[in-house]
N, C-alpha and C positions, 0 to 999 in steps of 0.2 A: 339411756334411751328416754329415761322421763324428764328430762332436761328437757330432752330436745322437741318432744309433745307439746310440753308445755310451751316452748318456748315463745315470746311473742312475737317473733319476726318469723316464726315457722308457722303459728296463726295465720298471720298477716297475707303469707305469701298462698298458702293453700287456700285463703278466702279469696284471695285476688284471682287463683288458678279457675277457680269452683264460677266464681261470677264470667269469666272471660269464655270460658267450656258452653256456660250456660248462651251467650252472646251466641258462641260459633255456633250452636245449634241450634237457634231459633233461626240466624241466618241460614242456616244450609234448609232449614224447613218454610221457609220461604222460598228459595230457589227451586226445590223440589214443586210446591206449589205452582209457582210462574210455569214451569216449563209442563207442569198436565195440563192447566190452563190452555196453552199455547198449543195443545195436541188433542185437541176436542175434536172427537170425530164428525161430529157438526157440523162445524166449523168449514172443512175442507172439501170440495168443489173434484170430485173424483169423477171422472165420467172413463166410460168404458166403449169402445167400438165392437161391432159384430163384426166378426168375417165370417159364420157360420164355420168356427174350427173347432172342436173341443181338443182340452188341454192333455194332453198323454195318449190323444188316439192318432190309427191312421188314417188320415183324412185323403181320397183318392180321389 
């Protein structure tokens, strides 16, 4: 097993793994980003109508 630790091409690949891990997660933390961006309550142009009902009663 300390072969294989040491090994350089076992280095090699676990730093390549470690830097690529590191990429996929800055990218997915930027996606994440964009889309709250994108969901700002602000942002959105909500308008609501009255019919004088309220919601779970009986309106007669």
């Amino acid at each position: 097993m300390h072969e294989i630790v040491t090994s350089d091409l076992f280095l090699f690949l676990t730093g390549i793994c470690s830097v690529l891990g590191l990429g996929l997660s800055i990218f997915a933390v930027n996606k994440v980003i964009e889309i709250d961006n994108s969901m700002k309550i602000n942002s959105q142009n909500i308008t609501a109508t009255n019919n004088s009902k309220a919601a779970g009663r009986d309106v007669r």
